[in-house]
FILUMDREN-149498 format. One record per atom (N, C-alpha, C): residue number from 1; residue in one letter; atom name; x, y, z. Coordinates in steps of 0.05 Angstrom, whole numbers, always signed. Atoms other than C-alpha are relative to their C-alpha. Layout:
@n:NUM	res:a	atom:CA	x:X	y:Y	z:Z
...
This chain:
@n:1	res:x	atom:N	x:+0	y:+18	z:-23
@n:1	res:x	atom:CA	x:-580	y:-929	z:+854
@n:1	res:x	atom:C	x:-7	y:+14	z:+26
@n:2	res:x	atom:N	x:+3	y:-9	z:-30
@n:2	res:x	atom:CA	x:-603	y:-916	z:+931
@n:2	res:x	atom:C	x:+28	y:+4	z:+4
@n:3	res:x	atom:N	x:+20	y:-13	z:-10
@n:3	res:x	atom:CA	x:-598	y:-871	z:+961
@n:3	res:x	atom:C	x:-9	y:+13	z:-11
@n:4	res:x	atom:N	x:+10	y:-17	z:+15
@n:4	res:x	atom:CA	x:-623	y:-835	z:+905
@n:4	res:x	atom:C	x:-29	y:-13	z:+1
@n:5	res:x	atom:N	x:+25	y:+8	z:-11
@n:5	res:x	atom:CA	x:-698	y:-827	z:+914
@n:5	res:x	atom:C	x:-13	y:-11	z:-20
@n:6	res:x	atom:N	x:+7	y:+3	z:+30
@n:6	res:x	atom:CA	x:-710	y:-845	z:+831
@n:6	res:x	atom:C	x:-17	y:-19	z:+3
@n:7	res:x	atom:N	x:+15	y:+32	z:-2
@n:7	res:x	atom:CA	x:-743	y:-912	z:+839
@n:7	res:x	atom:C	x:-24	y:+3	z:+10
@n:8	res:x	atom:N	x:+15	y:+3	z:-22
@n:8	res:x	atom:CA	x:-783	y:-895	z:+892
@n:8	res:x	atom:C	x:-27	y:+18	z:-15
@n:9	res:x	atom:N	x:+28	y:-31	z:+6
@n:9	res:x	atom:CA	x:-815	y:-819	z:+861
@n:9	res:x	atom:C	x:-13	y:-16	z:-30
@n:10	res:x	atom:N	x:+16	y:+6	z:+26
@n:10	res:x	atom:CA	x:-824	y:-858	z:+793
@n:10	res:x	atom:C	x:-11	y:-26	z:+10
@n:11	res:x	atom:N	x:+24	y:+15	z:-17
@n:11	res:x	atom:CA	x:-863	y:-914	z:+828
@n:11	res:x	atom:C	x:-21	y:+5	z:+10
@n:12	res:x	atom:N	x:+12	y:-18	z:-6
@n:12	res:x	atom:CA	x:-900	y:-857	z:+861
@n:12	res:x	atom:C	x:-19	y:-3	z:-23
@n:13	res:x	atom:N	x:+10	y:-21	z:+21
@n:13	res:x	atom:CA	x:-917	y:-822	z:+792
@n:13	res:x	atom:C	x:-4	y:-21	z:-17
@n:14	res:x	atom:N	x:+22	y:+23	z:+18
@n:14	res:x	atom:CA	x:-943	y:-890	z:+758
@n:14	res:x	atom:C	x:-24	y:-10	z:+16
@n:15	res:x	atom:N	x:+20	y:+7	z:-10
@n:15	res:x	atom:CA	x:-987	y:-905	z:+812
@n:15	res:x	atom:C	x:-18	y:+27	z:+1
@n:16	res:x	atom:N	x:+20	y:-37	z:+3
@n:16	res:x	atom:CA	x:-1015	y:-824	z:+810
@n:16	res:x	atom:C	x:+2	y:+2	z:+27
@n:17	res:x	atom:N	x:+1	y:-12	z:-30
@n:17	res:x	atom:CA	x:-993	y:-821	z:+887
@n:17	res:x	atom:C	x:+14	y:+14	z:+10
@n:18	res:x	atom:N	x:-19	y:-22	z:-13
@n:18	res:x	atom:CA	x:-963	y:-763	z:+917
@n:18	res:x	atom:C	x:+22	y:-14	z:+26
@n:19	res:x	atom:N	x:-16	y:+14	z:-25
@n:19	res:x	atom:CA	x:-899	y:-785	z:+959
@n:19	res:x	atom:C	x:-8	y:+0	z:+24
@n:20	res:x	atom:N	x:+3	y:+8	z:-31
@n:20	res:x	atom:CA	x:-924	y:-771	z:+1024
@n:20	res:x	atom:C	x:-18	y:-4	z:+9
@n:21	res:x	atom:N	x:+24	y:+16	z:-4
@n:21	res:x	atom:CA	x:-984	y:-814	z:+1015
@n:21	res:x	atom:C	x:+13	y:-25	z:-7
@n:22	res:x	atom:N	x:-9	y:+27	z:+10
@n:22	res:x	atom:CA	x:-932	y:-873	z:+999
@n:22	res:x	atom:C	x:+20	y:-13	z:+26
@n:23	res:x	atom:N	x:-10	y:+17	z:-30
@n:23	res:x	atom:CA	x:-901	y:-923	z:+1055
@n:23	res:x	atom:C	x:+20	y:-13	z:-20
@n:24	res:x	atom:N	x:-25	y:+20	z:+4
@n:24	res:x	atom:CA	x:-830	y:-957	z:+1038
@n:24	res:x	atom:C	x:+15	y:-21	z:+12
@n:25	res:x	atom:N	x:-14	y:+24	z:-13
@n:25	res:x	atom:CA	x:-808	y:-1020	z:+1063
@n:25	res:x	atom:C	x:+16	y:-3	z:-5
@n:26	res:x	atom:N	x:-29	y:+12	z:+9
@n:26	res:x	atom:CA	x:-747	y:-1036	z:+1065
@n:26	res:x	atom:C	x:+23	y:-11	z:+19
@n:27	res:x	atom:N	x:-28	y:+18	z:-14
@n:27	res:x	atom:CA	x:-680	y:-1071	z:+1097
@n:27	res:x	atom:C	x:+27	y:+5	z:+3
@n:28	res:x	atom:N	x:-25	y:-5	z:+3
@n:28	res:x	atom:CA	x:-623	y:-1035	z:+1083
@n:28	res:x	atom:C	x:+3	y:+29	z:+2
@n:29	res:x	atom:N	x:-6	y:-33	z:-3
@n:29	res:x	atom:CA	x:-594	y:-963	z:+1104
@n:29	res:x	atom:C	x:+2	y:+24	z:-26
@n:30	res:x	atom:N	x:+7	y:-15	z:+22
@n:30	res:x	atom:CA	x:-590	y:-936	z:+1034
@n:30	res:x	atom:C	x:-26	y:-2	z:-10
@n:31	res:x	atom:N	x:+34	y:-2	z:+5
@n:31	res:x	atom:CA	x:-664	y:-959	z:+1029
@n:31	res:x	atom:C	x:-8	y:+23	z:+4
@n:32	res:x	atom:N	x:+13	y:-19	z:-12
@n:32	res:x	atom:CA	x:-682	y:-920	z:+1084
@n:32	res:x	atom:C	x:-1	y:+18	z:-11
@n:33	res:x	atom:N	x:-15	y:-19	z:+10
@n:33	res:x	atom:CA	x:-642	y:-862	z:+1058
@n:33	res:x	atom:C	x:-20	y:+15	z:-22
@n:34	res:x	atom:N	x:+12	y:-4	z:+28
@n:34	res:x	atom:CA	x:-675	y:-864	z:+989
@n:34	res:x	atom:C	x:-33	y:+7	z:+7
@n:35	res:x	atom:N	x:+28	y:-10	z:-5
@n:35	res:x	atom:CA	x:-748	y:-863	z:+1018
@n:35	res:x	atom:C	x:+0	y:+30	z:+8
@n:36	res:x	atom:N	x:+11	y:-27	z:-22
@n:36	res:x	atom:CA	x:-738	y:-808	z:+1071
@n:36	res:x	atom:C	x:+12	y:+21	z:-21
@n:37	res:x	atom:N	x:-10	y:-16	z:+2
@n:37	res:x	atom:CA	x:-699	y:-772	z:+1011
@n:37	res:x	atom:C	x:-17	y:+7	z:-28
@n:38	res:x	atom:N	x:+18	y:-15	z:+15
@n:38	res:x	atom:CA	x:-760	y:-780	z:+967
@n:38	res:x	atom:C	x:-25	y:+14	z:+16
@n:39	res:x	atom:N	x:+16	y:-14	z:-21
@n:39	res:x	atom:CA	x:-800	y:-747	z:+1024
@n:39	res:x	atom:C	x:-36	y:-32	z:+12
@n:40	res:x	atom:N	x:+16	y:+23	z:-13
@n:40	res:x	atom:CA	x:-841	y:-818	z:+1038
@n:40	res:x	atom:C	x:+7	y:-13	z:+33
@n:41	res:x	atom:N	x:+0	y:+14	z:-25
@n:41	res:x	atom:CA	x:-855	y:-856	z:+1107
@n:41	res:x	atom:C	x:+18	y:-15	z:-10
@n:42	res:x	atom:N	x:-23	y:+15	z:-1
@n:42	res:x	atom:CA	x:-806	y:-904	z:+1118
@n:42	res:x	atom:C	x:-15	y:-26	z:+20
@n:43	res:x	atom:N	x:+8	y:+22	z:-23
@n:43	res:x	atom:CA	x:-824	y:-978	z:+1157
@n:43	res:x	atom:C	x:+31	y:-18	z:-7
@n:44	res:x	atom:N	x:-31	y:+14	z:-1
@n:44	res:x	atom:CA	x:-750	y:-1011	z:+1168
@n:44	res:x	atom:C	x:-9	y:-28	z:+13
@n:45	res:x	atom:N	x:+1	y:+29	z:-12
@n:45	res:x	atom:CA	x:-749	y:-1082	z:+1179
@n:45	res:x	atom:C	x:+38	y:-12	z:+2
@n:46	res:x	atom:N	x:-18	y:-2	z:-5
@n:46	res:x	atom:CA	x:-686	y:-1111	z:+1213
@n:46	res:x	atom:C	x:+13	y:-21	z:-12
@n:47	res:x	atom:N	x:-13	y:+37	z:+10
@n:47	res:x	atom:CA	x:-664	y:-1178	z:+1167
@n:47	res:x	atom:C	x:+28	y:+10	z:-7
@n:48	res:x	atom:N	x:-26	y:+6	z:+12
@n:48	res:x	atom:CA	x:-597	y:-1148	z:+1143
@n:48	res:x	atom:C	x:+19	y:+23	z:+24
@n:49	res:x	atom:N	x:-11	y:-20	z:-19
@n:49	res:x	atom:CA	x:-579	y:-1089	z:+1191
@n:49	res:x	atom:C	x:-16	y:+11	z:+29
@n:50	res:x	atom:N	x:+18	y:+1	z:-32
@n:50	res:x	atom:CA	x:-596	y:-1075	z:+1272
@n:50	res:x	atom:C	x:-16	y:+31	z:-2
@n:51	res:x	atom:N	x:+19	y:-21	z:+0
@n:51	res:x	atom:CA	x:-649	y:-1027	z:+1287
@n:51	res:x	atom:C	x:+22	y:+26	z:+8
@n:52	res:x	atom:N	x:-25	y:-32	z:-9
@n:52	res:x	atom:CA	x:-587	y:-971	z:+1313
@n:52	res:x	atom:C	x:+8	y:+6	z:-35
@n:53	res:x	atom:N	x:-7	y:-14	z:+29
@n:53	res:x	atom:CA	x:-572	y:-970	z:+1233
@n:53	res:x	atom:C	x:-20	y:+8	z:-13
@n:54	res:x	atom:N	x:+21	y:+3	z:+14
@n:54	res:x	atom:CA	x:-637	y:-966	z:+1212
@n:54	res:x	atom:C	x:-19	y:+30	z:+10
@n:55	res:x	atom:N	x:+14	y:-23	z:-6
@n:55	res:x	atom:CA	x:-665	y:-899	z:+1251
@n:55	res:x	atom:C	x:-9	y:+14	z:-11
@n:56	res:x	atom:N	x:+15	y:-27	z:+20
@n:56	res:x	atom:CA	x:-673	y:-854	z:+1203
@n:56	res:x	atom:C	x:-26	y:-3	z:-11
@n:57	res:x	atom:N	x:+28	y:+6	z:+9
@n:57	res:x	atom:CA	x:-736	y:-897	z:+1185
@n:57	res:x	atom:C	x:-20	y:+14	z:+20
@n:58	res:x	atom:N	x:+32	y:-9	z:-17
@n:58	res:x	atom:CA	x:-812	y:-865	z:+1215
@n:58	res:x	atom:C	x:-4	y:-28	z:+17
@n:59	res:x	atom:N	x:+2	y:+8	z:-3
@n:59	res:x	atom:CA	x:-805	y:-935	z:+1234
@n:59	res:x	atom:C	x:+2	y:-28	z:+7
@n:60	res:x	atom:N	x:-10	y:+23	z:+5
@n:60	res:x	atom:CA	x:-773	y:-1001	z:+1251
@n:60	res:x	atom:C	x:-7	y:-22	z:+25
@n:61	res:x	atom:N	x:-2	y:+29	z:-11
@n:61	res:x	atom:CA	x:-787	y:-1076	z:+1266
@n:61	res:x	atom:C	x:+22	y:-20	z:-10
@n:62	res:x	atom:N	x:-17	y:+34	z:+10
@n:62	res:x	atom:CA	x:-759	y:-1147	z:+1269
@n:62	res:x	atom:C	x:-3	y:-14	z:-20
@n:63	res:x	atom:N	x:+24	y:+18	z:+30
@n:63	res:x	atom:CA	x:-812	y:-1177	z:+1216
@n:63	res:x	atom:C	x:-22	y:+16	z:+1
@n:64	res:x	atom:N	x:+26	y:-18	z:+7
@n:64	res:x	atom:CA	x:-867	y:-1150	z:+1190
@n:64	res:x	atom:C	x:-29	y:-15	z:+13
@n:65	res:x	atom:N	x:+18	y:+1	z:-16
@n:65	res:x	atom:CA	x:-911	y:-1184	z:+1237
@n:65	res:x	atom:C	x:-7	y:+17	z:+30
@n:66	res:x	atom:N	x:-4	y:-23	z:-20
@n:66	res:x	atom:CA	x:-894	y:-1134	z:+1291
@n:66	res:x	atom:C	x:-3	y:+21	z:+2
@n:67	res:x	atom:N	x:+15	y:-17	z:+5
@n:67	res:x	atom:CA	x:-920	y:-1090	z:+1254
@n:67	res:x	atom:C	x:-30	y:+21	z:+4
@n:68	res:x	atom:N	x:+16	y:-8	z:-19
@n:68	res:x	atom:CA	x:-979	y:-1044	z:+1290
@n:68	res:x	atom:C	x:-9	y:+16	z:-37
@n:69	res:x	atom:N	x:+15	y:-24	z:+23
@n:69	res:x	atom:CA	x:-1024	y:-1016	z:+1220
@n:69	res:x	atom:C	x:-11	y:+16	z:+8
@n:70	res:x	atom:N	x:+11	y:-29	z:-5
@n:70	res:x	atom:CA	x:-1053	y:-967	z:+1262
@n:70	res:x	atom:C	x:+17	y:+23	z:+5
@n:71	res:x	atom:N	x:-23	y:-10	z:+11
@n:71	res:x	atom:CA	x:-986	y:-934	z:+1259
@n:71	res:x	atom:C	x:-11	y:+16	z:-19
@n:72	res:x	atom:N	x:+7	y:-12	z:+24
@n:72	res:x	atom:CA	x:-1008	y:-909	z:+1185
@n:72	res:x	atom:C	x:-13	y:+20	z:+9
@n:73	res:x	atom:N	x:+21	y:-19	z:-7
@n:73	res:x	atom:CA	x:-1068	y:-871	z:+1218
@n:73	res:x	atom:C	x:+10	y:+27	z:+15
């Protein structure tokens, strides 16, 4: 279970992508956790917890329309 990064590196290693070519979305502070602790970006969205819980993400919005893709670059 999150925060363990398991889910995330074997999602990685079926797609053939090295974690820190992989982006994690997610909503919840053990999300975060689990991305930044499989060494992936992080994009936090705020539906269950406020952006002050959510820091540890590379990145957080309200919805994912507030989202800026040149970010990635």
């Amino acid at each position: 279970p999150k925060p363990e990064p398991d889910v995330f590196l074997e999602s990685a290693k079926r797609l053939k992508v090295e974690p820190q070519y992989c982006l994690v979305i997610e909503d919840s502070i053990n999300g975060v956790k689990a991305a930044k602790n499989a060494r992936m970006k992080c994009l936090a969205v705020t539906n269950t917890f406020t952006e002050d819980k959510l820091m540890e993400a590379d990145y957080v919005v309200n919805n994912l329309s507030n989202f800026d893709v040149g970010w990635l670059k």
